[in-house]
C-alpha positions as CSV (number, residue, x, y, z in Angstrom):
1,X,11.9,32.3,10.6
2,X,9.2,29.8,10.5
3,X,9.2,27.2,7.2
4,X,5.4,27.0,5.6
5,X,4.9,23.7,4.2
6,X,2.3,23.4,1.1
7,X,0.7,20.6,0.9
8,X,-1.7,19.3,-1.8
9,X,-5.6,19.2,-0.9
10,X,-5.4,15.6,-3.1
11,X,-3.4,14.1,0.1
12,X,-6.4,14.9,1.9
13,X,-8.7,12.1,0.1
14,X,-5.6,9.8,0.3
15,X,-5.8,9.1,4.0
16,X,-10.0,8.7,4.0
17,X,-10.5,5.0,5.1
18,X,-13.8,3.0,4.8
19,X,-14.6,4.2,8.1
20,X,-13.8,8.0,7.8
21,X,-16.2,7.7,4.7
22,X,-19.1,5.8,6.3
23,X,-19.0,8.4,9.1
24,X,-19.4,11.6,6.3
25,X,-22.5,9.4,4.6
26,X,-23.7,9.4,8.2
27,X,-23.7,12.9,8.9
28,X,-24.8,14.2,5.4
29,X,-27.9,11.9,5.7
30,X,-28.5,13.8,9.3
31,X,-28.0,16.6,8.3
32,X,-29.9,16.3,4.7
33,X,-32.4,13.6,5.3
34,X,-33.4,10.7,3.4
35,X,-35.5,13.1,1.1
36,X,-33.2,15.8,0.4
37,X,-30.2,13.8,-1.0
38,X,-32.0,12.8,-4.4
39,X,-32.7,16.0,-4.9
40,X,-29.1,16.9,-4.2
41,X,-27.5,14.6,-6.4
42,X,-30.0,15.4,-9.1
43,X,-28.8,18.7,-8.6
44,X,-25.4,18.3,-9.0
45,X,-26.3,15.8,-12.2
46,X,-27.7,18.7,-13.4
47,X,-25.5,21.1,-12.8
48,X,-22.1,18.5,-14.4
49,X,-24.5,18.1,-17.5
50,X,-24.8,22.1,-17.6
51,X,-21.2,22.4,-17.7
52,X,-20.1,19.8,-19.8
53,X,-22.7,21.5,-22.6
54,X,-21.0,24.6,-22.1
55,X,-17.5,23.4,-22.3
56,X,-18.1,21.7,-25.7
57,X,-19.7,24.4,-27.2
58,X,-16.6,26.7,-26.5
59,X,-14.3,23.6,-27.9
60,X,-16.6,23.4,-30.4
61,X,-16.7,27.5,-31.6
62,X,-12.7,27.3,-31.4
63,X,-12.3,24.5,-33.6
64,X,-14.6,26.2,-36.3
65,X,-13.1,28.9,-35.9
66,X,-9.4,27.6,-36.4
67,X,-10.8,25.8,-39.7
68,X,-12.2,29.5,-40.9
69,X,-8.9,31.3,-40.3
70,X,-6.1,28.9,-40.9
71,X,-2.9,30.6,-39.4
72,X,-1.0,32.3,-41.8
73,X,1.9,30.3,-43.5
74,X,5.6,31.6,-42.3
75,X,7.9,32.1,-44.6
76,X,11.3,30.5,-44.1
């Protein structure tokens, strides 16, 4: 029988040096371009801000909804 070892995908981004870093900006501005990347980023801005929205609203409609229906008192 063979052992599979888990590891977490965090350990990952704890081994990334200066230089492992500088080499992934490299590629992504090859492969993107100078003029693509704002775009991207604004993108991804975008798409944060969108979710953020939505996750307050949903904290938001729980918490009125907890001060609507209080839970019921027990009885000891």
């Amino acid at each position: 029988m063979t052992a599979i070892i888990v590891k977490s995908p965090f350990l990952l981004f704890q081994e990334l040096g200066m230089t492992e870093l500088l080499l992934i900006a490299l590629v992504v501005l090859l492969l993107f371009g100078g003029r693509k990347i704002p775009e991207l980023m604004r993108g991804l801005g975008k798409g944060i801000r969108e979710f953020n929205d939505a996750k307050n609203n949903v904290r938001q409609e729980i918490e009125e909804g907890m001060k609507e229906n209080p839970a019921p008192e027990k009885k000891a």
